[in-house]
C-alpha positions as CSV (number, residue, x, y, z in Angstrom):
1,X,-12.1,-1.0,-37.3
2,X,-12.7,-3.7,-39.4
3,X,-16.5,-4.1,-40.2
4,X,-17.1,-7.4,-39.1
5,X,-16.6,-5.8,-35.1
6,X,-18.3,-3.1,-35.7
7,X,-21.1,-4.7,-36.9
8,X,-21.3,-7.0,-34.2
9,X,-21.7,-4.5,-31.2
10,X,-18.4,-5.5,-29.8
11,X,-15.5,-3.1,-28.2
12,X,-12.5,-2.6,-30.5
13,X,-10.0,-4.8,-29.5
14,X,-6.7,-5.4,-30.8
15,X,-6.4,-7.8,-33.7
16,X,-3.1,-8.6,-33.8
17,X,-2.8,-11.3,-30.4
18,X,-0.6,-14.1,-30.3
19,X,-0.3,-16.7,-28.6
20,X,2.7,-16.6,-25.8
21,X,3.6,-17.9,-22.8
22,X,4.4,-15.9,-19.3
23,X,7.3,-17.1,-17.2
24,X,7.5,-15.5,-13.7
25,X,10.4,-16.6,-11.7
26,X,10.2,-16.8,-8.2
27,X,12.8,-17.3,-5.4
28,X,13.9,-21.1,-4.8
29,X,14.8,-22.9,-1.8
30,X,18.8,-22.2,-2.7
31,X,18.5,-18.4,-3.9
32,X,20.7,-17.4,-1.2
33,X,23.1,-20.4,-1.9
34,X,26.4,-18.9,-3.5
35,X,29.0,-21.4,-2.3
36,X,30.0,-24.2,-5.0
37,X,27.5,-22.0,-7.7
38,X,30.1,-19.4,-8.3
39,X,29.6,-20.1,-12.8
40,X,25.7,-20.1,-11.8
41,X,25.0,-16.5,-13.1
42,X,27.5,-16.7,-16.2
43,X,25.3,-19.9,-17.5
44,X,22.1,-18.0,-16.8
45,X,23.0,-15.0,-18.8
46,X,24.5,-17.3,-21.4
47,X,21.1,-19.2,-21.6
48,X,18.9,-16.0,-21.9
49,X,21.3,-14.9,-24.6
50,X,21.2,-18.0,-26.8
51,X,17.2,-18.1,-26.1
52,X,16.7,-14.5,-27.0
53,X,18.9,-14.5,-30.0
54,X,16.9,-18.0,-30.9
55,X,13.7,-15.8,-30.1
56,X,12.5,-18.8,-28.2
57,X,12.6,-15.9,-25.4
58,X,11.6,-12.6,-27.5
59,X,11.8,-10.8,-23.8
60,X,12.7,-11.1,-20.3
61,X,14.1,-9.2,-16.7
62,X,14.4,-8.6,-13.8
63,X,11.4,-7.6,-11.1
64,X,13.2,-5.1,-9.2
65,X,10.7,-4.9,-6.0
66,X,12.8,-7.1,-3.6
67,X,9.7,-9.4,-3.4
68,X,9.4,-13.1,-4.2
69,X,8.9,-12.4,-7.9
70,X,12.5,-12.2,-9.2
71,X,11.7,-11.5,-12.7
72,X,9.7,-12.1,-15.8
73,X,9.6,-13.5,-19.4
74,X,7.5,-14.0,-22.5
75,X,8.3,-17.5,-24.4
76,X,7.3,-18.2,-28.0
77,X,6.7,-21.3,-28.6
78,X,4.0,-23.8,-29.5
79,X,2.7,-25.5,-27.0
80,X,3.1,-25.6,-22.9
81,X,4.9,-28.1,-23.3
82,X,7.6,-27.1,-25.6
83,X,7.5,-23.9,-23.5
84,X,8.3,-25.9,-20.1
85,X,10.9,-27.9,-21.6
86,X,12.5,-24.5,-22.5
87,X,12.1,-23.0,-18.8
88,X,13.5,-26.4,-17.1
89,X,16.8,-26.1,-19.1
90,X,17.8,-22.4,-17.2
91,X,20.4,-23.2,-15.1
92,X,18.7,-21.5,-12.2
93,X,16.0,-23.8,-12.6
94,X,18.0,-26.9,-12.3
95,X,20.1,-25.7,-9.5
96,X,17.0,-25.0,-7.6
97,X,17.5,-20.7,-6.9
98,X,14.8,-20.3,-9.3
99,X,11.2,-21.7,-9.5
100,X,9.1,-20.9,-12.3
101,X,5.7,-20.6,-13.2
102,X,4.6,-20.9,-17.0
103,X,0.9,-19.5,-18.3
104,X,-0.6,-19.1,-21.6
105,X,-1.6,-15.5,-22.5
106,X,-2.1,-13.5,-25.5
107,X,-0.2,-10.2,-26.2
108,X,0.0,-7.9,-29.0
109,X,2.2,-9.4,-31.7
110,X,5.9,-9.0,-29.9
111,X,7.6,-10.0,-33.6
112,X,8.9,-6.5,-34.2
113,X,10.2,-6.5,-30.8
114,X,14.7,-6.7,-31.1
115,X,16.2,-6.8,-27.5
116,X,20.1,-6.5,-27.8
117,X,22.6,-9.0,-26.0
């Protein structure tokens, strides 16, 4: 522990936070619209590939409880902004089966993390 926490009184805590941003995607008003979006889930996996591999996306998937929360992802990017732009270009998003929520958090440093396409 470096000295400067110990010396102050405070709990260890992890040093190595970075700033990220949380994307939880919930059910739109069309997720159970499949006629005339037959491409729709090829261009979402294309997007989270070319996002990943950019490491504009270091990690996403699926929530798997049936609820209204459909899945998750942590964005790197600068600002909300930047990080919003990114989220309104899934093709999910645009075709309304997907609404997303974006918040700032902190997390361990995520730059060793590799996820495979």
């Amino acid at each position: 522990m470096p000295s400067s926490a110990r010396d102050s009184g405070k709990p260890d805590i992890p040093h190595n936070l970075k700033p990220y941003f949380l994307c939880l995607l919930r059910r739109g008003e069309r997720w159970n619209v499949t006629e005339g979006y037959e491409d729709l889930m090829p261009e979402y996996l294309a997007y989270l590939r070319r996002e990943m591999e950019a490491r504009r996306i270091v990690l996403a998937g699926p929530v798997t409880d049936e609820g209204d929360l459909i899945a998750a992802a942590v964005i790197e990017m600068a600002t909300m902004q930047e990080a919003r732009a990114l989220v309104a270009e899934n093709p999910a998003i645009k075709s309304g089966h997907f609404v997303a929520e974006v918040h700032p958090c902190y997390l361990p440093g995520l730059d060793g993390v590799r996820v495979e396409y």
